[in-house]
VMD Tcl script that builds the backbone (N, CA, C; Angstrom):
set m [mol new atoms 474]
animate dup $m
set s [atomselect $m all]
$s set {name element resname resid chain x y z} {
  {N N UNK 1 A -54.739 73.239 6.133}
  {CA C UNK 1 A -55.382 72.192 6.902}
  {C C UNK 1 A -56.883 72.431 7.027}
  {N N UNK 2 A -57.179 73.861 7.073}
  {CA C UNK 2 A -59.107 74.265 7.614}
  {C C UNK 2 A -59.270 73.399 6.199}
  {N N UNK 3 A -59.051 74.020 5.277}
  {CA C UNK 3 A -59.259 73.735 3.300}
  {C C UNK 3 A -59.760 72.257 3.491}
  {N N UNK 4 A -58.604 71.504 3.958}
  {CA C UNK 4 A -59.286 69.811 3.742}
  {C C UNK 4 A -60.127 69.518 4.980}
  {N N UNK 5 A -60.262 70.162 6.145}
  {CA C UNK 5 A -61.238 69.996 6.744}
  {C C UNK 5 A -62.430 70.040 6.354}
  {N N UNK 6 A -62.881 71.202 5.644}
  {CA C UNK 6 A -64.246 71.726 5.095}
  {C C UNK 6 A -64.527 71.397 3.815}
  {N N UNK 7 A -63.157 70.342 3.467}
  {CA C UNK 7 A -63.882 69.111 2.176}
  {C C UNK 7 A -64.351 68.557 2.308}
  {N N UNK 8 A -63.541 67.545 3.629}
  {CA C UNK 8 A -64.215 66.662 4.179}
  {C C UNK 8 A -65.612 66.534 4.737}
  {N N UNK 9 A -65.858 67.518 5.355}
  {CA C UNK 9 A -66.983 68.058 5.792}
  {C C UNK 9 A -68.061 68.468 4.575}
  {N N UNK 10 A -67.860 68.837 3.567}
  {CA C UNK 10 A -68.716 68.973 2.621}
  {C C UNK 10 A -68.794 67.600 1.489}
  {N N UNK 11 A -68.248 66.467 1.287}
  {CA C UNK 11 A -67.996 65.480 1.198}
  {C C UNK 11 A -68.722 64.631 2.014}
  {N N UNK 12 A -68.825 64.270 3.177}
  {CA C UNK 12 A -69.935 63.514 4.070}
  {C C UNK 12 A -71.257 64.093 3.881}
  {N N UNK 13 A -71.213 65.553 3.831}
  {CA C UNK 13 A -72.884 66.171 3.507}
  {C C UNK 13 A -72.823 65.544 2.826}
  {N N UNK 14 A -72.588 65.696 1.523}
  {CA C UNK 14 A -73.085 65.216 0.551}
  {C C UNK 14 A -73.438 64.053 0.118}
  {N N UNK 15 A -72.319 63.169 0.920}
  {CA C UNK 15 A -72.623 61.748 1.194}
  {C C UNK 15 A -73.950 61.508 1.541}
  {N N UNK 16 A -74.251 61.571 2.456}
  {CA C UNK 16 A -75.305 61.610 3.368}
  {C C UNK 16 A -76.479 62.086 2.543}
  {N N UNK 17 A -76.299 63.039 2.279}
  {CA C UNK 17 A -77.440 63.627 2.061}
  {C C UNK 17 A -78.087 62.720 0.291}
  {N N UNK 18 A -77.233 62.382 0.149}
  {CA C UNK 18 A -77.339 61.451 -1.552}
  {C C UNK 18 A -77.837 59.970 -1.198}
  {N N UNK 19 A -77.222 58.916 0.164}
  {CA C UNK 19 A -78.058 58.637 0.906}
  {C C UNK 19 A -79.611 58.384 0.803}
  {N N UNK 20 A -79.643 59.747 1.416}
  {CA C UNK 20 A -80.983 60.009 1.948}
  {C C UNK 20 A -81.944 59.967 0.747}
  {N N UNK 21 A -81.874 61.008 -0.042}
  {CA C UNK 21 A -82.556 61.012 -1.184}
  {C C UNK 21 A -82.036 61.327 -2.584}
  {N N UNK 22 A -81.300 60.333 -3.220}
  {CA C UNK 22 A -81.257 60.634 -4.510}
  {C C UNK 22 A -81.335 61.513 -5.251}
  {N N UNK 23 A -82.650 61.751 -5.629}
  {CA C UNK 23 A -83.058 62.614 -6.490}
  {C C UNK 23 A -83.306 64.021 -6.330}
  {N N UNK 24 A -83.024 64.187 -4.727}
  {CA C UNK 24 A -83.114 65.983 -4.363}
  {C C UNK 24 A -81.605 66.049 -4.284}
  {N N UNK 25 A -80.579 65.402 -3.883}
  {CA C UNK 25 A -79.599 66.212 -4.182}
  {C C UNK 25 A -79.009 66.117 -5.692}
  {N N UNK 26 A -79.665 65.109 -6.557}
  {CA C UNK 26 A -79.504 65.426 -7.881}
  {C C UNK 26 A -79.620 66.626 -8.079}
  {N N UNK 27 A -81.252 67.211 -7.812}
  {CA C UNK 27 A -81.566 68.117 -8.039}
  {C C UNK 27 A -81.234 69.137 -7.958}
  {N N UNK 28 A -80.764 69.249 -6.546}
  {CA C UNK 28 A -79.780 70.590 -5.957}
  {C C UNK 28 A -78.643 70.866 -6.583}
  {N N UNK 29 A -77.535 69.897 -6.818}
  {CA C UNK 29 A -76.571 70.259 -7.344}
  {C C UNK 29 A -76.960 70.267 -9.107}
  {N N UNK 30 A -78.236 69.910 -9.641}
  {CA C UNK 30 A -78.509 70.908 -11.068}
  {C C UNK 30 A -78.742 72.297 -10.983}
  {N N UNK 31 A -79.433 72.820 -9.888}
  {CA C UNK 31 A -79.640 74.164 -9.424}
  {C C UNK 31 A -78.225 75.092 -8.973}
  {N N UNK 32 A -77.717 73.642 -8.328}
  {CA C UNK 32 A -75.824 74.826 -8.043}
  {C C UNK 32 A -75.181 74.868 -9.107}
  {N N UNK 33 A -75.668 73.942 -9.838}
  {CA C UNK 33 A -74.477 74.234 -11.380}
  {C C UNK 33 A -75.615 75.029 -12.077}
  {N N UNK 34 A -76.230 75.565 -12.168}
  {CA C UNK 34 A -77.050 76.602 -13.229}
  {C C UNK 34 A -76.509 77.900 -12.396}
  {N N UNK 35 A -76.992 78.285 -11.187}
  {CA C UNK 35 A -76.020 79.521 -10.116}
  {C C UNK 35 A -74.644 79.573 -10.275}
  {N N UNK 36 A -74.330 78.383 -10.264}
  {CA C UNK 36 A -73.051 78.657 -11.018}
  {C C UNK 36 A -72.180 79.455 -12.601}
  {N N UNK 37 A -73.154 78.918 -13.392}
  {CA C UNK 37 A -72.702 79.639 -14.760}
  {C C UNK 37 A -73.745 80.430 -14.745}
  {N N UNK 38 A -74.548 81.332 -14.259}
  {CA C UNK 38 A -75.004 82.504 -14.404}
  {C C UNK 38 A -74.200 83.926 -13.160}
  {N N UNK 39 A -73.261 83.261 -12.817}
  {CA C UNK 39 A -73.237 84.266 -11.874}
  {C C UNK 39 A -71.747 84.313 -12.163}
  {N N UNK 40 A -71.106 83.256 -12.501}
  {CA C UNK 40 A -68.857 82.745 -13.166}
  {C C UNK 40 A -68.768 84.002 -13.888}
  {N N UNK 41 A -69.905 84.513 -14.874}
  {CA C UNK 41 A -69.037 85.686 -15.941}
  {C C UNK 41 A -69.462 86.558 -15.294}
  {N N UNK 42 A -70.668 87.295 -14.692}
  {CA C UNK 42 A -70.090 88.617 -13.433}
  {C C UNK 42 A -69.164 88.680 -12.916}
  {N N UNK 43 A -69.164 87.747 -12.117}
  {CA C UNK 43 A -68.021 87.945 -10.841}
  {C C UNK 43 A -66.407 88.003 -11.347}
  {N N UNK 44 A -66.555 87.334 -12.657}
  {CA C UNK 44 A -65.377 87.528 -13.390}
  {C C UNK 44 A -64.916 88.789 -14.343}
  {N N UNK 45 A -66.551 89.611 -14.526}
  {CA C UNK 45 A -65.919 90.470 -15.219}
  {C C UNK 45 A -65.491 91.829 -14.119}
  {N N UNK 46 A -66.516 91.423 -13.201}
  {CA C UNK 46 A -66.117 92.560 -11.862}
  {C C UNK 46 A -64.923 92.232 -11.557}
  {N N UNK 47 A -64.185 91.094 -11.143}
  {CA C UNK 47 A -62.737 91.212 -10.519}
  {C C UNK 47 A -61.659 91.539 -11.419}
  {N N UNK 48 A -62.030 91.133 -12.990}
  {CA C UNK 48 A -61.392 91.867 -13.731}
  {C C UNK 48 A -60.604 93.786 -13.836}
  {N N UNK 49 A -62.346 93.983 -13.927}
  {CA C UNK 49 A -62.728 95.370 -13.884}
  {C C UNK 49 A -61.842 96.064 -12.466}
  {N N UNK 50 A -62.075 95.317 -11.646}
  {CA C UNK 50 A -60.798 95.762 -9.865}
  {C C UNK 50 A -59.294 95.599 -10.281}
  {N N UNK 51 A -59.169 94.673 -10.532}
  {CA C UNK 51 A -57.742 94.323 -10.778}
  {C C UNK 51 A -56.998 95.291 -12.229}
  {N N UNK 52 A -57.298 95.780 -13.098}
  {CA C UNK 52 A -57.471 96.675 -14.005}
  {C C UNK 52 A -57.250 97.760 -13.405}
  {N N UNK 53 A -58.187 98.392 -12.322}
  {CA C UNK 53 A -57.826 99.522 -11.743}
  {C C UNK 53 A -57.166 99.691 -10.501}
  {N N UNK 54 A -57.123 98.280 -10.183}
  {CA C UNK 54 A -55.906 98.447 -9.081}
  {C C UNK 54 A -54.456 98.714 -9.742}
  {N N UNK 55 A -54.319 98.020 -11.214}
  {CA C UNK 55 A -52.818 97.814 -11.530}
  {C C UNK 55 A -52.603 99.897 -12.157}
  {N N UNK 56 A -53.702 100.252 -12.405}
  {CA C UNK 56 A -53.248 101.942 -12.092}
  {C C UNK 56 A -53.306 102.773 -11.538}
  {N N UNK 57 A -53.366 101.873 -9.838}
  {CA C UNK 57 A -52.830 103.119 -8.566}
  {C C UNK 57 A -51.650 102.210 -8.350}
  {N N UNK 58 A -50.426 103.146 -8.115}
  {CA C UNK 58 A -49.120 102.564 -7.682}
  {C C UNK 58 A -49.716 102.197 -6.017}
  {N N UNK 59 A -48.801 101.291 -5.475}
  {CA C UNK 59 A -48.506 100.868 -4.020}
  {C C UNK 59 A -48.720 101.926 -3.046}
  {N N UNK 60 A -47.410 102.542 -3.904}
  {CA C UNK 60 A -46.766 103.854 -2.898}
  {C C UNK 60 A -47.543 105.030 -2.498}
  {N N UNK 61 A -49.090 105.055 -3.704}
  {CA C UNK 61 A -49.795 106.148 -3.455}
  {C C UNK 61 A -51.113 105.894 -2.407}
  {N N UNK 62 A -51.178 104.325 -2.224}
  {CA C UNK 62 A -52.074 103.465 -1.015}
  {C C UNK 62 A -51.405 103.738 0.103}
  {N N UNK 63 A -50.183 103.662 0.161}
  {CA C UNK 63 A -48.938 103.835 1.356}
  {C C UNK 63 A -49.373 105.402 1.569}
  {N N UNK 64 A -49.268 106.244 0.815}
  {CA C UNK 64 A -49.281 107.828 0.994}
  {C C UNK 64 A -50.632 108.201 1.743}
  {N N UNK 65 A -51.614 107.547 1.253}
  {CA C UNK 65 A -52.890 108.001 1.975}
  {C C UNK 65 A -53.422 107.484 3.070}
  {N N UNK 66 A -52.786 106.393 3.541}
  {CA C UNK 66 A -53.085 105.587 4.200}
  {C C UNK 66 A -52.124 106.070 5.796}
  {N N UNK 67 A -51.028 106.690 5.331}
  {CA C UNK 67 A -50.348 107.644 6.481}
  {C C UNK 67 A -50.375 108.538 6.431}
  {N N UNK 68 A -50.842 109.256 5.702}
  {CA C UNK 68 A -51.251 110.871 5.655}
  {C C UNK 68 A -51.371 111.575 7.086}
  {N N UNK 69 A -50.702 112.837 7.362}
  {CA C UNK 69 A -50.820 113.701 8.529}
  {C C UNK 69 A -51.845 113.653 9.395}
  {N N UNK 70 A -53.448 113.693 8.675}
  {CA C UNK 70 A -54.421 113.581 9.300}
  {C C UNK 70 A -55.294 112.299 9.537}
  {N N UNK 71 A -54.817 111.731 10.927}
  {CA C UNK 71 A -54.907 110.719 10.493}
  {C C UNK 71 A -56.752 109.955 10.492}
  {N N UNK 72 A -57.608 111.043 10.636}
  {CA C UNK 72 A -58.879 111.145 10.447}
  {C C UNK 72 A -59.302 110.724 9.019}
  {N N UNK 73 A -58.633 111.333 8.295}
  {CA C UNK 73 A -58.496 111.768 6.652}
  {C C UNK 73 A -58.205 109.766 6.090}
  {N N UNK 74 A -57.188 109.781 6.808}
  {CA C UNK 74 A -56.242 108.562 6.696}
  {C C UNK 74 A -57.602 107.155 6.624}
  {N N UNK 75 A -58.179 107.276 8.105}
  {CA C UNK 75 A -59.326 106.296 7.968}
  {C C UNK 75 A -60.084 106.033 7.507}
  {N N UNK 76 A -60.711 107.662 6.735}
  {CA C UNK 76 A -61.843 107.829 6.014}
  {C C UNK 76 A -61.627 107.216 3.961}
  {N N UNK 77 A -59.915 106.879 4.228}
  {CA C UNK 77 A -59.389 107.048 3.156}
  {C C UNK 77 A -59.015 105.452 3.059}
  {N N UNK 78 A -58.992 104.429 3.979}
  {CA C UNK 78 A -58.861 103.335 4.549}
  {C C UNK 78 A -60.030 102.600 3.755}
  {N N UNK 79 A -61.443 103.719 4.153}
  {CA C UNK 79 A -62.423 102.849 4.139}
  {C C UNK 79 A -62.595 102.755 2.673}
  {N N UNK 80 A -62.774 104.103 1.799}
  {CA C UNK 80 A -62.836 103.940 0.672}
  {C C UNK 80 A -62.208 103.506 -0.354}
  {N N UNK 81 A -60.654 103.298 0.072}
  {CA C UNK 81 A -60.015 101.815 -0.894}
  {C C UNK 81 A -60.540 100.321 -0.011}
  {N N UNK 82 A -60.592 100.275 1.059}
  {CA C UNK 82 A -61.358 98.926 1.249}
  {C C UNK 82 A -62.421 98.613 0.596}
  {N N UNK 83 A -63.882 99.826 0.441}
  {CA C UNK 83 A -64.393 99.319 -0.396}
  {C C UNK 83 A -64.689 99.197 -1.569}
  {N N UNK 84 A -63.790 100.000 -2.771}
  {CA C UNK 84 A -63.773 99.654 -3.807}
  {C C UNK 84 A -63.207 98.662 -4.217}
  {N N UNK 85 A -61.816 97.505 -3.806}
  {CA C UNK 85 A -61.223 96.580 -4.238}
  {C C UNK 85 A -61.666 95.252 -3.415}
  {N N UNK 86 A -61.458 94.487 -4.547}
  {CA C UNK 86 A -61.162 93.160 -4.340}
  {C C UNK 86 A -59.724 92.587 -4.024}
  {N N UNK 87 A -59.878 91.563 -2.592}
  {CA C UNK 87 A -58.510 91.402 -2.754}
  {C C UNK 87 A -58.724 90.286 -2.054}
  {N N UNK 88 A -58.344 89.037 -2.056}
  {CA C UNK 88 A -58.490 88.213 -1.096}
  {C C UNK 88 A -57.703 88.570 0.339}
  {N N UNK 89 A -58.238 87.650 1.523}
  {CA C UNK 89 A -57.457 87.474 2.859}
  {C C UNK 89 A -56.133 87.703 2.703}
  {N N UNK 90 A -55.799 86.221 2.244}
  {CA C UNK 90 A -54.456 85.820 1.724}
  {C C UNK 90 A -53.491 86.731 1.522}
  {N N UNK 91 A -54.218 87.602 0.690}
  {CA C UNK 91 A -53.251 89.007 0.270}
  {C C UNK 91 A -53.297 89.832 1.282}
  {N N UNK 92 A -54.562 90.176 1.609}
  {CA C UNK 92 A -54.657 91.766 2.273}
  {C C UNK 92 A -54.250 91.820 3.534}
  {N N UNK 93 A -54.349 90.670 3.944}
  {CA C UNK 93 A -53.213 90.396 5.532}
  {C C UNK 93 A -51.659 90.785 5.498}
  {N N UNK 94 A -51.083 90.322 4.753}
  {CA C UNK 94 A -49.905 90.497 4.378}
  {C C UNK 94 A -49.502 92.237 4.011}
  {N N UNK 95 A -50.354 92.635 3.321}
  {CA C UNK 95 A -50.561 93.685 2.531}
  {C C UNK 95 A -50.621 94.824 3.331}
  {N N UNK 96 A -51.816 94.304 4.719}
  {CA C UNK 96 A -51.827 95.601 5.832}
  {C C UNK 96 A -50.002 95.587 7.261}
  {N N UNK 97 A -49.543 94.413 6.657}
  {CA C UNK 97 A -48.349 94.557 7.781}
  {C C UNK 97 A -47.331 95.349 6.592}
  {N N UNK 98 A -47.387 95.035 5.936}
  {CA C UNK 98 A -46.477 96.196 5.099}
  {C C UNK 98 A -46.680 97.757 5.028}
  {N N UNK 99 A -48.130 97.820 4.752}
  {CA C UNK 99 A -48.534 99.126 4.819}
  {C C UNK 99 A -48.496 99.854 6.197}
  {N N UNK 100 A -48.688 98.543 7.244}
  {CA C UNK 100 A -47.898 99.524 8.926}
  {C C UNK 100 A -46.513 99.551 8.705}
  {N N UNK 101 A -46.135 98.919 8.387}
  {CA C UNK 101 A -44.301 98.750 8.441}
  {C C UNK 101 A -43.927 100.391 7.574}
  {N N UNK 102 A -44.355 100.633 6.882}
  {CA C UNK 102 A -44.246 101.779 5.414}
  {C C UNK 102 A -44.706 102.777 6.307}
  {N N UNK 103 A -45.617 102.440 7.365}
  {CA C UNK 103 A -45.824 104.329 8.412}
  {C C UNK 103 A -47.336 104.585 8.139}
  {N N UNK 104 A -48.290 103.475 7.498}
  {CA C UNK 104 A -49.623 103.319 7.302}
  {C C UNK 104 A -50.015 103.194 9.249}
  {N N UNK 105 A -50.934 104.524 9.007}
  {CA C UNK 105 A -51.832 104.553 10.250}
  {C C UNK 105 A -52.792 102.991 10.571}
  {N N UNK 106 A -52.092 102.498 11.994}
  {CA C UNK 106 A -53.408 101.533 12.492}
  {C C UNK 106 A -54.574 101.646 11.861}
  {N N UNK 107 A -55.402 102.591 12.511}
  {CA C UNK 107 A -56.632 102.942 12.131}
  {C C UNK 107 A -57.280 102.871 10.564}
  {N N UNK 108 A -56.317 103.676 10.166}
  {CA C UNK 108 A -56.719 103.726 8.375}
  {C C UNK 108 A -56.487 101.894 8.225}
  {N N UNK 109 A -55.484 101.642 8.547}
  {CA C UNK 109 A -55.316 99.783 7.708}
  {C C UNK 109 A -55.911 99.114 8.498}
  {N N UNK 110 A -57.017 99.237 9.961}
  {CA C UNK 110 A -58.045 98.285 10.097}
  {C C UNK 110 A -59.214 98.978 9.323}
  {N N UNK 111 A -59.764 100.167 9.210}
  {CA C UNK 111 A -60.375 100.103 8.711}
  {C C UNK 111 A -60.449 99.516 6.882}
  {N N UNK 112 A -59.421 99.945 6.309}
  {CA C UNK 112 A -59.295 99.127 5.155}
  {C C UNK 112 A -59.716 97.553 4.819}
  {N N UNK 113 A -58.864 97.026 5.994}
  {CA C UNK 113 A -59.193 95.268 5.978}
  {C C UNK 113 A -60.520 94.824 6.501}
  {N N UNK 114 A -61.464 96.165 7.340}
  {CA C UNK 114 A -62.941 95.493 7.370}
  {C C UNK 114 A -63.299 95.604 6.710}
  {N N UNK 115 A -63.585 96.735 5.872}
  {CA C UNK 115 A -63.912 97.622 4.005}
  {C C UNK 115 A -63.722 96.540 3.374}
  {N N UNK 116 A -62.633 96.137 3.063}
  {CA C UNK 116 A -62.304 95.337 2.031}
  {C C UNK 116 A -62.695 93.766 2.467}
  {N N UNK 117 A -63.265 93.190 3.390}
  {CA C UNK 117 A -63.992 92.543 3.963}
  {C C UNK 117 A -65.273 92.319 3.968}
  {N N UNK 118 A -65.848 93.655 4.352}
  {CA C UNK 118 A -67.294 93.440 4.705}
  {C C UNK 118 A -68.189 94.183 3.362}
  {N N UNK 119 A -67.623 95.074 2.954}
  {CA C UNK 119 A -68.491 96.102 2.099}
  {C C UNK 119 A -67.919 95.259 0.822}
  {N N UNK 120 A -69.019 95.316 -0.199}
  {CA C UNK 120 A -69.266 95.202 -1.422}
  {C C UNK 120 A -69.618 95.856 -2.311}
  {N N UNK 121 A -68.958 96.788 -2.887}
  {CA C UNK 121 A -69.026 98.037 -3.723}
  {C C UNK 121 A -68.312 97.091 -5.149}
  {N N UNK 122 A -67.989 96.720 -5.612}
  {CA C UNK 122 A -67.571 96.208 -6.627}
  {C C UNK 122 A -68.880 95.113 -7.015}
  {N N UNK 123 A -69.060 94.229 -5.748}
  {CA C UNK 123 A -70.400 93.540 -6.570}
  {C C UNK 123 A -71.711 93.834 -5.833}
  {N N UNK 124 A -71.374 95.136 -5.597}
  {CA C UNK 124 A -73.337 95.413 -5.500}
  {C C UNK 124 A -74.550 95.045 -6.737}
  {N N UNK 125 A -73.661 95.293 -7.894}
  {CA C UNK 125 A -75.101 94.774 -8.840}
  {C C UNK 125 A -75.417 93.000 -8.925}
  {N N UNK 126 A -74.813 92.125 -8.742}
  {CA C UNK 126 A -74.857 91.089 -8.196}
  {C C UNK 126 A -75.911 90.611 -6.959}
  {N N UNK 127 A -75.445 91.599 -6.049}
  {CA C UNK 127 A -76.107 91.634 -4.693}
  {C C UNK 127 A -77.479 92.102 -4.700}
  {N N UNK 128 A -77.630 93.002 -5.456}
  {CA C UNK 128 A -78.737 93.888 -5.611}
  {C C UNK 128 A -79.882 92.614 -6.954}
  {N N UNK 129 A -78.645 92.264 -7.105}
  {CA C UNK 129 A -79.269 91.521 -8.137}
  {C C UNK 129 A -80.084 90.117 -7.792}
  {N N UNK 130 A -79.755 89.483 -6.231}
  {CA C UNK 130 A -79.739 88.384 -5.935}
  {C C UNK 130 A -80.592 88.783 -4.315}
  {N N UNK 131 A -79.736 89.889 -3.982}
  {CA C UNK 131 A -80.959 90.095 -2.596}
  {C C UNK 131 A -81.582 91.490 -2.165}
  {N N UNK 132 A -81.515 92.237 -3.823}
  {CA C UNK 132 A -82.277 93.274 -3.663}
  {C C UNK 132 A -81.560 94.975 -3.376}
  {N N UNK 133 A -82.692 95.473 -3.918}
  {CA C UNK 133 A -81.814 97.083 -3.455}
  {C C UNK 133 A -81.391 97.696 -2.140}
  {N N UNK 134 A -82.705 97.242 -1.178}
  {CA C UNK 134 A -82.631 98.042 0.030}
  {C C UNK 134 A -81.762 96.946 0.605}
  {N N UNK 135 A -81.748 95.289 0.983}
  {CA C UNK 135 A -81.045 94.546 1.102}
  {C C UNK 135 A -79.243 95.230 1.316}
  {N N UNK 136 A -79.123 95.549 0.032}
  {CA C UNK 136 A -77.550 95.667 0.064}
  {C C UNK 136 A -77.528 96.702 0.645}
  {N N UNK 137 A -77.999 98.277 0.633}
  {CA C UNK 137 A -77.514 99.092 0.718}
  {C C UNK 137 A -77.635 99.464 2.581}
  {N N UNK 138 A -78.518 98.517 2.758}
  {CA C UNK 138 A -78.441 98.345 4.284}
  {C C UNK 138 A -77.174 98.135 4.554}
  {N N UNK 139 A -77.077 96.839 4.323}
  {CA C UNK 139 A -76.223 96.014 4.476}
  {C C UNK 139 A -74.565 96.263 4.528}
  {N N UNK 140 A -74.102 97.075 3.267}
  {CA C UNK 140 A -73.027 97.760 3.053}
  {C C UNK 140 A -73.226 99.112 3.941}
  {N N UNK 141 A -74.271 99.811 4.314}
  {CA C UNK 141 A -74.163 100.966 5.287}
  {C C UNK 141 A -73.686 100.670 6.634}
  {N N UNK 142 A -74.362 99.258 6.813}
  {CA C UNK 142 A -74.115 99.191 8.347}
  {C C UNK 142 A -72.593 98.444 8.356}
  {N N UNK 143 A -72.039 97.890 7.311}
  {CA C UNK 143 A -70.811 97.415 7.691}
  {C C UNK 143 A -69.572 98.984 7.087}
  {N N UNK 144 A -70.101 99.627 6.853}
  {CA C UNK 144 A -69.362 100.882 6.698}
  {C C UNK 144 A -69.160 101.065 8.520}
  {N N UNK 145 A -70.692 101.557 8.415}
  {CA C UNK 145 A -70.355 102.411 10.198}
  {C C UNK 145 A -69.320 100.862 11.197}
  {N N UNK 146 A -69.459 99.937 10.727}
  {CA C UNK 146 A -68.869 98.881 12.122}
  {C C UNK 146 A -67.770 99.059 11.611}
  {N N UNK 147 A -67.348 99.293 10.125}
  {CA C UNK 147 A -65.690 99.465 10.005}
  {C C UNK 147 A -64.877 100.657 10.636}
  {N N UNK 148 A -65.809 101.872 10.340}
  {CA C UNK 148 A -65.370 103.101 10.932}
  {C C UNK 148 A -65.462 102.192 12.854}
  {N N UNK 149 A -66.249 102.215 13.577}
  {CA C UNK 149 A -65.645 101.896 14.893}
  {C C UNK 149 A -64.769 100.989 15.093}
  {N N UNK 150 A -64.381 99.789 14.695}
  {CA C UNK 150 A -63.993 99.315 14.775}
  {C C UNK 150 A -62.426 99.628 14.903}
  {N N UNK 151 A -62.268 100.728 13.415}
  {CA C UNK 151 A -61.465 101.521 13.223}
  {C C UNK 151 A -60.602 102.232 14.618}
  {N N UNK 152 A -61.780 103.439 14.629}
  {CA C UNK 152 A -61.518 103.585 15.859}
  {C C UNK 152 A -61.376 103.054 17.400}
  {N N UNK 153 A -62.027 101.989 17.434}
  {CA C UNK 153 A -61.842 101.013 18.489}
  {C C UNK 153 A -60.131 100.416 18.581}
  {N N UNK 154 A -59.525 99.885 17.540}
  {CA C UNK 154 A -57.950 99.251 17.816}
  {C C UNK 154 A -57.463 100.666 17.828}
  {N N UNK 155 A -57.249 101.776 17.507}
  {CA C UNK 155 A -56.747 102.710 18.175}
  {C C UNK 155 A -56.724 103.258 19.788}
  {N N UNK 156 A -58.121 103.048 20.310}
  {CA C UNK 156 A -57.953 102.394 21.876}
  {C C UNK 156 A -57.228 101.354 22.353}
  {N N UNK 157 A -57.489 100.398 21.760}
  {CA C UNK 157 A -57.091 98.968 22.266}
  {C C UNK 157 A -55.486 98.602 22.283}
  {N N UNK 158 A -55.270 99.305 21.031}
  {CA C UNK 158 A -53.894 98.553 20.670}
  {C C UNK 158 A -53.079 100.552 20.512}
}
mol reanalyze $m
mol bondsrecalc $m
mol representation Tube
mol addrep $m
């Protein structure tokens, strides 16, 4: 239901805005379709490149580290498969109630789903490419540290 909301909603912009002036949103959407096919074969060869190396870690060995004894180890281990993969919502929601159900530490599987959320380690050259070096690496630092609390935060909470 959000999906056809935010058609609709992007559908009246556009309305509107075509409206208004013709020839700038001609323009714009020549500029979104050029961003478009310069950026379709990165992003495609990066999710490739994830999905490739996701299909050679088994499940069971995400499950293993993710409940591991220590469960310090566990979070720190959360964060760094969050941020190497790509995975959509869709999936990784689903994905973290299994991995609690399997004996996956809270902590480690929120921090995972902010990782795999917020940090961009798969398309930093993209990023770096579009808003710079110091840009990203800010950027991915500081959503590291909010994943780690956060982390630790639903272990208070919940």
């Amino acid at each position: 239901m959000d999906t056809i909301v935010l058609i609709a909603i992007t559908i009246l912009a556009f309305t509107i805005a075509f409206v208004k002036d013709k020839s700038k949103t001609k323009k714009s959407m020549e500029v979104a379709k050029k961003m478009f096919q310069n950026t379709f074969l990165e992003v495609l060869t990066i999710m490739a490149l994830v999905a490739l190396f996701l299909s050679w870690i088994p499940a069971s060995v995400i499950k293993n580290m993710l409940g591991n004894a220590n469960e310090m180890l566990s979070i720190v281990l959360g964060v760094a498969i969050g941020t190497i993969t790509i995975i959509p919502a869709f999936v990784a929601f689903p994905l973290a109630g299994s991995l609690l159900e399997s004996g996956a530490h809270l902590r480690a599987i929120a921090a995972f789903i902010t990782t795999l959320t917020m940090v961009g380690f798969a398309t930093m050259p993209i990023e770096i490419k579009y808003f710079g070096r110091k840009f990203t690496f800010v950027r991915n630092g500081i959503s590291i540290l909010a994943a780690l609390l956060i982390a630790l935060g639903m272990g208070l909470i919940l």
